[in-house]
N, CA, C and O atoms as a GROMACS GRO file, in nm:
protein
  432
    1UNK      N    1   7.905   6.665   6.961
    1UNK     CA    2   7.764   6.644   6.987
    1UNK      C    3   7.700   6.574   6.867
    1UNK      O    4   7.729   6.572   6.748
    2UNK      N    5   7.577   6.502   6.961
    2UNK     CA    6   7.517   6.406   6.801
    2UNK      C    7   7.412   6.533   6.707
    2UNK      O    8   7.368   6.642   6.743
    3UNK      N    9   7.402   6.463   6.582
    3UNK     CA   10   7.286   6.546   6.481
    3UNK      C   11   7.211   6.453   6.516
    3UNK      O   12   7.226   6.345   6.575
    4UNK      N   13   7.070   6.549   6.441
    4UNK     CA   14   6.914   6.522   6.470
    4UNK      C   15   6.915   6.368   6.442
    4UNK      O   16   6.901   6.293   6.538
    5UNK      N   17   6.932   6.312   6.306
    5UNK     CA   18   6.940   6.176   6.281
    5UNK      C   19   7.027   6.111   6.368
    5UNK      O   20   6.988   6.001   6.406
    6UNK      N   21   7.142   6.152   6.412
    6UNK     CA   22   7.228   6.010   6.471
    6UNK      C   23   7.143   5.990   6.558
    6UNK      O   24   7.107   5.875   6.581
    7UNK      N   25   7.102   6.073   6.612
    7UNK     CA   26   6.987   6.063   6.784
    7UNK      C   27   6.935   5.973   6.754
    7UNK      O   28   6.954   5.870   6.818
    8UNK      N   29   6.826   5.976   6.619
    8UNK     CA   30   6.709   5.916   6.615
    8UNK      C   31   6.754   5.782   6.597
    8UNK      O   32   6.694   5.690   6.653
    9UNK      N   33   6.857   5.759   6.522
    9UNK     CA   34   6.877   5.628   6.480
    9UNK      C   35   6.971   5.560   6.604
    9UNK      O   36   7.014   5.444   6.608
   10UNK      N   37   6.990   5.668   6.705
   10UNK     CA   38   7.071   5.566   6.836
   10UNK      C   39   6.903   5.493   6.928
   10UNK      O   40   6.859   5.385   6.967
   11UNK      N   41   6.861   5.650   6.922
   11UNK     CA   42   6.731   5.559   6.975
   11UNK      C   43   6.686   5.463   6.915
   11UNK      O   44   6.700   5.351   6.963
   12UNK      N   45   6.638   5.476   6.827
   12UNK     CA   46   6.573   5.329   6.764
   12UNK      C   47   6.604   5.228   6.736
   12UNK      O   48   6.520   5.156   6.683
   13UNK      N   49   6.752   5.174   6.759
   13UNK     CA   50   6.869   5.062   6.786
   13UNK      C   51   6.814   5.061   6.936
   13UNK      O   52   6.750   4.959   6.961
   14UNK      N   53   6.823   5.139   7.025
   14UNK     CA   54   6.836   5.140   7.188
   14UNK      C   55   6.670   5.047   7.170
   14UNK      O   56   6.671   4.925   7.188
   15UNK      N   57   6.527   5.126   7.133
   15UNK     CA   58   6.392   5.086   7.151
   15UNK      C   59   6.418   4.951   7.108
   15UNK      O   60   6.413   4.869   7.199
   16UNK      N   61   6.449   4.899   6.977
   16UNK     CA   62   6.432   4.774   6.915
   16UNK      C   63   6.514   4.692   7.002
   16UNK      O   64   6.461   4.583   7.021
   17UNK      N   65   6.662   4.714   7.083
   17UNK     CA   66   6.711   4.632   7.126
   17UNK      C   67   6.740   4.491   7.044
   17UNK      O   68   6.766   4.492   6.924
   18UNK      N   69   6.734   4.365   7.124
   18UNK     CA   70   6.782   4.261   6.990
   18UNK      C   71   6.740   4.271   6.856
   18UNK      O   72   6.822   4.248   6.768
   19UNK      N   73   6.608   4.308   6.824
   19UNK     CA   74   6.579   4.324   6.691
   19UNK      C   75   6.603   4.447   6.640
   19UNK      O   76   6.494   4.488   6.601
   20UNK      N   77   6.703   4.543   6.614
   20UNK     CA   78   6.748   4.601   6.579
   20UNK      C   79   6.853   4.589   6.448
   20UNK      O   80   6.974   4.571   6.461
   21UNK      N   81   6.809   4.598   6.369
   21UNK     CA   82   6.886   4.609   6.202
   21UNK      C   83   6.782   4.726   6.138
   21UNK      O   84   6.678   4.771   6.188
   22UNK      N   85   6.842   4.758   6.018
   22UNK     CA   86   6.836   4.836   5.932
   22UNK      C   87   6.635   4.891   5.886
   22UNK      O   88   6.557   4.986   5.897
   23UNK      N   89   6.641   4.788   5.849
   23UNK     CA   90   6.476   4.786   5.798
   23UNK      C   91   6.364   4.842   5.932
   23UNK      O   92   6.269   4.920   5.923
   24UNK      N   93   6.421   4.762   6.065
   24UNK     CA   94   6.318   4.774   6.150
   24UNK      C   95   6.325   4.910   6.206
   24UNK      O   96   6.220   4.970   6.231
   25UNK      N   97   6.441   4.966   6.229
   25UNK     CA   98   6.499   5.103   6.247
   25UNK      C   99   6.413   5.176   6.169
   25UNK      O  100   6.303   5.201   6.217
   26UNK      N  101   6.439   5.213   6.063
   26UNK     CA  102   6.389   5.324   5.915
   26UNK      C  103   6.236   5.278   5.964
   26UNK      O  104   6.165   5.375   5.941
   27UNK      N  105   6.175   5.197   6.007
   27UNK     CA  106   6.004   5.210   6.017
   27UNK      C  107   5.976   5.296   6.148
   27UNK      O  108   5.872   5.356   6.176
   28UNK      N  109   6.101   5.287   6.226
   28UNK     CA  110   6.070   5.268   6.387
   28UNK      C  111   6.066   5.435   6.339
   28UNK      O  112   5.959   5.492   6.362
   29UNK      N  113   6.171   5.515   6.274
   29UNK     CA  114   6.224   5.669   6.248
   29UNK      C  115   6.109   5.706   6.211
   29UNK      O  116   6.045   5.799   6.260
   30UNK      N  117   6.065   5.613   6.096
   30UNK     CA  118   5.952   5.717   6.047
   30UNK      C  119   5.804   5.678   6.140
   30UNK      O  120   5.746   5.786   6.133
   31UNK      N  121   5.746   5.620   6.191
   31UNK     CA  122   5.637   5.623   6.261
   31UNK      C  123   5.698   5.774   6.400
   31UNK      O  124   5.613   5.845   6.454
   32UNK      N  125   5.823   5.787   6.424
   32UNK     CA  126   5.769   5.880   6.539
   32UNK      C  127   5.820   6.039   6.430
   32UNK      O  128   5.785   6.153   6.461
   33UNK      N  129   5.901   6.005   6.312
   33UNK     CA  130   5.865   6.159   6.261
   33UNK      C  131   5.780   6.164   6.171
   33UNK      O  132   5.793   6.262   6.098
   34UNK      N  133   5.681   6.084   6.142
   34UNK     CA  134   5.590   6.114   6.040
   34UNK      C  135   5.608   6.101   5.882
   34UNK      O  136   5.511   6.091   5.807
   35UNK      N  137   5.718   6.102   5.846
   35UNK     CA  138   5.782   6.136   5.724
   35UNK      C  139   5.901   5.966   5.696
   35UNK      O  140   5.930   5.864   5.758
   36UNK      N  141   5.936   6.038   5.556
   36UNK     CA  142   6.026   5.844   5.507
   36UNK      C  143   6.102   5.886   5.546
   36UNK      O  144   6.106   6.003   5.585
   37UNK      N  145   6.203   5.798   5.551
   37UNK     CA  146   6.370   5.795   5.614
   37UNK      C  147   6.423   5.678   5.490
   37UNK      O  148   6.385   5.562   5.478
   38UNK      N  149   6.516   5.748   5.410
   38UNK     CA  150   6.568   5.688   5.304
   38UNK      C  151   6.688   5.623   5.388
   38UNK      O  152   6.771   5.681   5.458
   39UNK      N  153   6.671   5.488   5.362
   39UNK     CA  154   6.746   5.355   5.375
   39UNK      C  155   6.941   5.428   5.357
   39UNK      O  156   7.035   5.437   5.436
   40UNK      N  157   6.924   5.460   5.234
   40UNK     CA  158   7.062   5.494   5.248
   40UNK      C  159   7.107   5.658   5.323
   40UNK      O  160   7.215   5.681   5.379
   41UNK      N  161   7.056   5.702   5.316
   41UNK     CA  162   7.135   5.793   5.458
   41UNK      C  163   7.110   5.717   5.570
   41UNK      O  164   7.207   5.732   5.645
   42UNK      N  165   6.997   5.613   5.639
   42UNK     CA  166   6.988   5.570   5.710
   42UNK      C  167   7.152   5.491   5.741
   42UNK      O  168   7.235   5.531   5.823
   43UNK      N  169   7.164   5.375   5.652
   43UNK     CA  170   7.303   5.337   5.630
   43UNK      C  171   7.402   5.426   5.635
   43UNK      O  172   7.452   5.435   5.747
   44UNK      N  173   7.436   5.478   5.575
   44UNK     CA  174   7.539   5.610   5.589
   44UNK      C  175   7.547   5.661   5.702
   44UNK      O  176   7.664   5.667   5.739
   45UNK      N  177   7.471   5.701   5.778
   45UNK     CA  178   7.493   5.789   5.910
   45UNK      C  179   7.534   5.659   6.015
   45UNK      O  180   7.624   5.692   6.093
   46UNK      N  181   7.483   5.507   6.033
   46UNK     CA  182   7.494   5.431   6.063
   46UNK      C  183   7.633   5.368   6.075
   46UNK      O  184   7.671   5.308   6.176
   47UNK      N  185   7.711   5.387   5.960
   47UNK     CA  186   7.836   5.406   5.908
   47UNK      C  187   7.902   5.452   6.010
   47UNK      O  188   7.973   5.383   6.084
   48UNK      N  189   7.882   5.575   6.021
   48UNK     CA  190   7.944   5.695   6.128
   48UNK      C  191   7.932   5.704   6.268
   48UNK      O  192   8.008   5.749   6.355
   49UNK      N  193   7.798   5.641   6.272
   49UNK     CA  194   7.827   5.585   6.449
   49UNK      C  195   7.942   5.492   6.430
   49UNK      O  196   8.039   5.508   6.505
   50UNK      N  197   7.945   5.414   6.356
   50UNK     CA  198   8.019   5.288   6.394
   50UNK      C  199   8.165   5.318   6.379
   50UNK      O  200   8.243   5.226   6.406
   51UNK      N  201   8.211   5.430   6.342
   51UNK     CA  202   8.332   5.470   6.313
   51UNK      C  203   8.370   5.558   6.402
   51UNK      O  204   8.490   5.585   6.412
   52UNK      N  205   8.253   5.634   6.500
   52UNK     CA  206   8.239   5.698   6.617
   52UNK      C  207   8.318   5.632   6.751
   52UNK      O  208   8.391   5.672   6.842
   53UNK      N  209   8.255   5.503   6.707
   53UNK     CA  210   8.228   5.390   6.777
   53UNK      C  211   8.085   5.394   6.878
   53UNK      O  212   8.082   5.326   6.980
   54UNK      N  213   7.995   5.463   6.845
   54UNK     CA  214   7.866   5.468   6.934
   54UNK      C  215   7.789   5.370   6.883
   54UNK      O  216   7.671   5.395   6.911
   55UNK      N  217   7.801   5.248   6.806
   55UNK     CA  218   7.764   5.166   6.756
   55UNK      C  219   7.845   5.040   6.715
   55UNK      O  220   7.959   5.033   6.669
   56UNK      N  221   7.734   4.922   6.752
   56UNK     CA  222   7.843   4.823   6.694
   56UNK      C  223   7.757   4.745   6.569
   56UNK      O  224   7.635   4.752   6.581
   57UNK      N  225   7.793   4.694   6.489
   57UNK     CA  226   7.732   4.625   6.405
   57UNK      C  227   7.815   4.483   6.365
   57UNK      O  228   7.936   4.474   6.383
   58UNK      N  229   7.747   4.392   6.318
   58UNK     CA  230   7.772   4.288   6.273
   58UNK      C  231   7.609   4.209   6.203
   58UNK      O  232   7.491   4.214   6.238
   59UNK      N  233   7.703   4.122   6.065
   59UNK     CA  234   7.542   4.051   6.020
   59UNK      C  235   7.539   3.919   6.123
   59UNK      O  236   7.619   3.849   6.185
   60UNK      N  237   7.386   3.931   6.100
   60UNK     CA  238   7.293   3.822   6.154
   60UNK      C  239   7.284   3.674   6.050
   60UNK      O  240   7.340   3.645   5.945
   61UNK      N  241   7.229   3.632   6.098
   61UNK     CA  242   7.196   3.489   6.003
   61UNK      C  243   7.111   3.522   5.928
   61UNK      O  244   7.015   3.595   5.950
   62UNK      N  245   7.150   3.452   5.803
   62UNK     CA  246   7.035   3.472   5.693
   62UNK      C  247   6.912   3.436   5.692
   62UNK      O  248   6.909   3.331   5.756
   63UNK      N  249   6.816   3.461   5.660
   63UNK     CA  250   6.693   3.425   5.671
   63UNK      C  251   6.582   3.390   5.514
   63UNK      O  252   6.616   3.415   5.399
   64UNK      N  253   6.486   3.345   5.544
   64UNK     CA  254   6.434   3.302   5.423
   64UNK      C  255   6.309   3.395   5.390
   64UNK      O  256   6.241   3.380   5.288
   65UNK      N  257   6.290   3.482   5.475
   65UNK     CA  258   6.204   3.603   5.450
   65UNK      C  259   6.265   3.702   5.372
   65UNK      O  260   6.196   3.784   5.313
   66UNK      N  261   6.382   3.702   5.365
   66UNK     CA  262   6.499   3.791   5.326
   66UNK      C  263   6.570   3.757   5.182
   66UNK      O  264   6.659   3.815   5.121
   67UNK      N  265   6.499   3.647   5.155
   67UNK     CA  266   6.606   3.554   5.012
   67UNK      C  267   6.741   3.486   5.033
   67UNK      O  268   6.829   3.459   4.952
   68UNK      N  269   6.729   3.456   5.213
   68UNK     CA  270   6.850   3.428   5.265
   68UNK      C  271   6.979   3.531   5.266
   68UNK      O  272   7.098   3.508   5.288
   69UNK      N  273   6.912   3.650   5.236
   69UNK     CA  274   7.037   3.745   5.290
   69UNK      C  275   7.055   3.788   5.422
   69UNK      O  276   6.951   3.783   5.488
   70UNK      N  277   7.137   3.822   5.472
   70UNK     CA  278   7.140   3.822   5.628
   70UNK      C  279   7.117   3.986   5.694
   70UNK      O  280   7.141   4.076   5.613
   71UNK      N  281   7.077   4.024   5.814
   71UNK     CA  282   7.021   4.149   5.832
   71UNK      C  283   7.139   4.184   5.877
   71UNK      O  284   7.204   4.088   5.916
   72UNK      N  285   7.207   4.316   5.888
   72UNK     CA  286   7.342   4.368   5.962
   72UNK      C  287   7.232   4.470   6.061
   72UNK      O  288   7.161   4.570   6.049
   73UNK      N  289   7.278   4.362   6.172
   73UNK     CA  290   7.206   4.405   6.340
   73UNK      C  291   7.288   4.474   6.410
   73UNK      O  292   7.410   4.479   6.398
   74UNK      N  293   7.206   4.540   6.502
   74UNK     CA  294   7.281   4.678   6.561
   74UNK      C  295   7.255   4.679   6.702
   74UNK      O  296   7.146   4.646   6.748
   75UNK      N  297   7.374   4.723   6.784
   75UNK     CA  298   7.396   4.780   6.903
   75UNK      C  299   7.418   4.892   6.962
   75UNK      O  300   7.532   4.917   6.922
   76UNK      N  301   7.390   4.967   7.023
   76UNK     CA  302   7.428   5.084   7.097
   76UNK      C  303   7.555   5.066   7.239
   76UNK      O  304   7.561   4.998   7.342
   77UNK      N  305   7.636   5.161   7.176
   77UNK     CA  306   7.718   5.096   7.281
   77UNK      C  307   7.723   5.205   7.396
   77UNK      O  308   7.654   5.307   7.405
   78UNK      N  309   7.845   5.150   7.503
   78UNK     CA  310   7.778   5.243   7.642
   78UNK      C  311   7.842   5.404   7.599
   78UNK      O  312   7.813   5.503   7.666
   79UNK      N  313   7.944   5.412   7.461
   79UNK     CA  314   8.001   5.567   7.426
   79UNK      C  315   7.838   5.617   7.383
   79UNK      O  316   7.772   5.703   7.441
   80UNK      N  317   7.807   5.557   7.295
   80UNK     CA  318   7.680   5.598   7.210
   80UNK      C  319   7.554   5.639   7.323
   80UNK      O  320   7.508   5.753   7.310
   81UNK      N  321   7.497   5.553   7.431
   81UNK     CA  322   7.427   5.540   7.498
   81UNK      C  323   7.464   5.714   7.586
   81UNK      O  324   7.379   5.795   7.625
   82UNK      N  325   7.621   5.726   7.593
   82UNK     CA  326   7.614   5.825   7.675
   82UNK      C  327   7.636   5.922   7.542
   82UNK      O  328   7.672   6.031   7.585
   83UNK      N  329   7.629   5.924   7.427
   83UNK     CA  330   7.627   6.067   7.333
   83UNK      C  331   7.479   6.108   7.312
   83UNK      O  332   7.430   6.212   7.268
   84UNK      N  333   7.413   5.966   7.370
   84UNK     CA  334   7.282   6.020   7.350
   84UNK      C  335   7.181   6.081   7.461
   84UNK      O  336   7.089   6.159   7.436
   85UNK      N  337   7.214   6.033   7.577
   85UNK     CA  338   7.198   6.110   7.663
   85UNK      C  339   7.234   6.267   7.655
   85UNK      O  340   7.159   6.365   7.646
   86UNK      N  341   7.341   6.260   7.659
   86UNK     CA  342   7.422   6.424   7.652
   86UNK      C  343   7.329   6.530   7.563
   86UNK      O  344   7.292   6.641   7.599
   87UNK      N  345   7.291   6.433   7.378
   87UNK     CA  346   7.224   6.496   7.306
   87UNK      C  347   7.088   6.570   7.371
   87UNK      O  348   7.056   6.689   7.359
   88UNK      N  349   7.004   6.442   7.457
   88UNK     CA  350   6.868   6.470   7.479
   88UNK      C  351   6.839   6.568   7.614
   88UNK      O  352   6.736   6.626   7.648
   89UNK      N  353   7.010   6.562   7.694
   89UNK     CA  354   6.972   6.660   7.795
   89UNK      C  355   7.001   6.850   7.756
   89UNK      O  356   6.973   6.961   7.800
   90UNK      N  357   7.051   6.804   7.679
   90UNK     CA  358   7.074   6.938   7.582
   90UNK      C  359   6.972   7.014   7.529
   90UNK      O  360   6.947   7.131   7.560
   91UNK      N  361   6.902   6.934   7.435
   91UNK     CA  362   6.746   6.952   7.393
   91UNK      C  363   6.684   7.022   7.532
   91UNK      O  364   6.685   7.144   7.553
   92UNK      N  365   6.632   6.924   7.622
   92UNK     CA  366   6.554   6.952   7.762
   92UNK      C  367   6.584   7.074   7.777
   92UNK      O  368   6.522   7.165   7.722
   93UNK      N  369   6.729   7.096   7.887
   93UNK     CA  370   6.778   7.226   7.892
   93UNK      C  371   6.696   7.367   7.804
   93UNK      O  372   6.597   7.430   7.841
   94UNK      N  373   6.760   7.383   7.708
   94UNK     CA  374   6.726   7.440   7.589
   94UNK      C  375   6.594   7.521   7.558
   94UNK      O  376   6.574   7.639   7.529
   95UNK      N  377   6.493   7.388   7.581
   95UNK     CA  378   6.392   7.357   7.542
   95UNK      C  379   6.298   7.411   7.734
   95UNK      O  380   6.187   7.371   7.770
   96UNK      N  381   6.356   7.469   7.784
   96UNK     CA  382   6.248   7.487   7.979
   96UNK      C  383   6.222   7.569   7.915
   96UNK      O  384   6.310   7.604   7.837
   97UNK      N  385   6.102   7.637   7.911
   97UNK     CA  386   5.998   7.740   7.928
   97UNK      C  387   5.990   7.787   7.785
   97UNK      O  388   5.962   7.904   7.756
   98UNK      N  389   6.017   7.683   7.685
   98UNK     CA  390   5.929   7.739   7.523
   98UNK      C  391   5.767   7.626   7.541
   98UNK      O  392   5.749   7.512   7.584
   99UNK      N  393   5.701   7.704   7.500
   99UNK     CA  394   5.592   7.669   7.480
   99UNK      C  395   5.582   7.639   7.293
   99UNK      O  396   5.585   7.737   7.218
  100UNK      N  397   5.572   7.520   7.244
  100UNK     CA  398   5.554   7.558   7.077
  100UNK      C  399   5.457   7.568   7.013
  100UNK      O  400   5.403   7.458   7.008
  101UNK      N  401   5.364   7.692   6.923
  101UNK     CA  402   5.271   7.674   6.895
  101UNK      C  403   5.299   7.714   6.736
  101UNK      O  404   5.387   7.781   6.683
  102UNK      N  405   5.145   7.616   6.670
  102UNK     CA  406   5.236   7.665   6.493
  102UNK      C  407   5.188   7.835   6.483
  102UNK      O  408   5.220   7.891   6.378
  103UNK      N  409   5.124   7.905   6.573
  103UNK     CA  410   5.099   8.058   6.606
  103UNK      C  411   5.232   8.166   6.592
  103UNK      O  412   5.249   8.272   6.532
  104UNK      N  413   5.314   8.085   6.677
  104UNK     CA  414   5.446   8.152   6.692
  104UNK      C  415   5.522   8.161   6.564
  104UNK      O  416   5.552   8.064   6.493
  105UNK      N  417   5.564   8.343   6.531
  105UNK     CA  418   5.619   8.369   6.403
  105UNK      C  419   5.781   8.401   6.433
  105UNK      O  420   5.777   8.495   6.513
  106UNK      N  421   5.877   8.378   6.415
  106UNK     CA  422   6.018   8.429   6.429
  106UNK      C  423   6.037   8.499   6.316
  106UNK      O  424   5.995   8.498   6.201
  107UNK      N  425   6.148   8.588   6.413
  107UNK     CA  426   6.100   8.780   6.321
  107UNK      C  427   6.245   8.794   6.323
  107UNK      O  428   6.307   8.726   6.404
  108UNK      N  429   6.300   8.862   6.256
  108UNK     CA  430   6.456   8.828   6.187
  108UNK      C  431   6.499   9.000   6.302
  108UNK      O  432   6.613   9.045   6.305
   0.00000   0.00000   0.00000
């Protein structure tokens, strides 16, 4: 099963679609959790899809916004597409009939 990050970062390859590399990802993570997403675990876990194989990567053409370095652009592939499904129906499941409020105290 995927962790919290691989999710996020399969989704946000899946949302961006062609424009999907590194930089646009880590903005896409942090606008829906609120919080930074350091570039290199970003990379790193990125790594691990791709060794999963729930990801494919290859660089792009260089660009001159960039200093002519090239972006390493990303795909979701159909393993990944279905680890992420699996992840989010899991959540759902899980997740029927909690209500979350920051009220609610968990008591050991």
């Amino acid at each position: 099963m995927l962790g919290e990050f691989e999710y996020l970062i399969l989704t946000a390859a899946a949302r961006l679609g062609e424009d999907a590399y590194g930089a646009a990802m880590r903005q896409e993570i942090e606008g829906a959790i609120r919080r930074r997403c350091s570039i290199g675990a970003l990379y790193t876990t990125l790594d691990r899809l791709e060794a999963k194989g729930f990801v494919k990567t290859w660089m792009g053409d260089p660009t001159p916004q960039r200093g002519g370095r090239p972006k390493r652009m990303v795909r979701v592939t159909g393993k990944g597409a279905e680890a992420a499904a699996e992840f989010y129906n899991a959540v759902t499941r899980v997740s029927r009939g909690v209500a979350w409020s920051k009220r609610i105290e968990v008591r050991p």
